[in-house]
N, C-alpha and C positions, 0 to 999 in steps of 0.2 A: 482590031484593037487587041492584040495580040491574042487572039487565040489560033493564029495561024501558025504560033513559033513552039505548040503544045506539043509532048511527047505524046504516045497514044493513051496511057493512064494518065496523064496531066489533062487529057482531053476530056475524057470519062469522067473525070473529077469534075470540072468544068458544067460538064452539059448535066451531069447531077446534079447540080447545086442550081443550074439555072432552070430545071424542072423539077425543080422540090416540091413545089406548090403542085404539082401531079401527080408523082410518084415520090413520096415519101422513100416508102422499098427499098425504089434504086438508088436513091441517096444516099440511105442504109447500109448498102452494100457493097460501096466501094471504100468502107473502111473496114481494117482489121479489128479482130474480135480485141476487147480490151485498149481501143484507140486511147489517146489521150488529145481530150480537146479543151483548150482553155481560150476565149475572147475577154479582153479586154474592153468593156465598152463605155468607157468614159471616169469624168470624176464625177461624183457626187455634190451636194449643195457645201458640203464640210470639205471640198479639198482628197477626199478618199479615193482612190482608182477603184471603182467597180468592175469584177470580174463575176465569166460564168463559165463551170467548169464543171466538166465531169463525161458519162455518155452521150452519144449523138441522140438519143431520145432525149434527154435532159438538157443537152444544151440548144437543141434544134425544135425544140416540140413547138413551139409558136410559129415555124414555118410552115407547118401542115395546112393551115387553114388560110394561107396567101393568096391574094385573086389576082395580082397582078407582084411577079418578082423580074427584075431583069440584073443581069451581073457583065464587070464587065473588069478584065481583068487586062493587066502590065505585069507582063512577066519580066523579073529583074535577072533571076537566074531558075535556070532549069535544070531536070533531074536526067540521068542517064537515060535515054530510050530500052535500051538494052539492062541498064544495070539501075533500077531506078532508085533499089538501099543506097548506093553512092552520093547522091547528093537531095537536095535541097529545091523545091517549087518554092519563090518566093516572089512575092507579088502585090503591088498598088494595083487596090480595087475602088470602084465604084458601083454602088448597087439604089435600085431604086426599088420601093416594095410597097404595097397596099394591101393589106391583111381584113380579113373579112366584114372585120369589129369597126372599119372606118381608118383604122390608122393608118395612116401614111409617111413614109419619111425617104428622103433621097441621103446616102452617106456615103463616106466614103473611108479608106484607111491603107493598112498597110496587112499582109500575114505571110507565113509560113507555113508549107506542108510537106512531112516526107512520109515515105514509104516502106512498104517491107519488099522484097528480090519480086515477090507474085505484081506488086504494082495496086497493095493496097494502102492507106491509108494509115499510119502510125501514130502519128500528131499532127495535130491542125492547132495554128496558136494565131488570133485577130487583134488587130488594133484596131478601134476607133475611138476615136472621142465624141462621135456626132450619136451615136446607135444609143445611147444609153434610156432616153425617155422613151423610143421606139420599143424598145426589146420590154422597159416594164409596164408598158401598154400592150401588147402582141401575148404577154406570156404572166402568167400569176407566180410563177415557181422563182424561188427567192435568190435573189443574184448576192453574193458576199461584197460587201470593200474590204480593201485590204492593205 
């Protein structure tokens, strides 16, 4: 489901994210220092788009403690193997997660991610509309609308 059509740092990314729930760390560390990460994850009961943005500690922290995460990603366009600054990972996901605390949620959406020449991480930017009651069940750290 495509992750057969992943460049090698598109891959890395990938298998990070689908073992978050184990290694924190290495999910950690396939982003550059200073990333810029924003998800969008849904609207609110007023009509509001809720976002959460900022470090991969603050925007991920409620990932740490998942017992069960699985991801599964449609690559639309992909990034230079060789030059991966050139272009753009963008990709319809679907993820299914059960977090420690009981919650559970199957979602899905749409994101973007590029890189720096090394093949880290630069921006990471999500869509969902389905994530939003998940993520402030999973995590207490305050999401803005906006």
């Amino acid at each position: 489901f495509g992750k057969d059509y992943l460049a090698p740092h598109e891959q890395m990314v990938f298998d990070a994210l689908n073992n978050i729930k184990d290694d924190f760390h290495a999910f950690k560390a396939v982003f550059a220092k200073n990333a810029e990460i924003e998800l969008v994850l849904g609207e609110d009961s007023d009509g509001t788009f809720v976002t959460k943005s900022g470090s991969v500690d603050s925007v991920f922290n409620g990932f740490k403690k998942m017992v069960q995460y699985q991801v599964k990603w449609e690559p639309v366009t992909n990034t230079d193997a060789k030059h991966p600054e050139d272009g753009v990972l963008a990709m319809k996901y679907r993820n299914h997660a059960l977090h420690e605390n009981g919650c559970e949620a199957s979602f899905s959406g749409v994101g973007t991610i590029r890189f720096n020449k090394d093949g880290l991480v630069t921006e990471w930017k999500g869509f969902s509309s389905e994530i939003l009651d998940f993520m402030k069940c999973i995590d207490d750290s305050p999401v803005k609308a906006e």
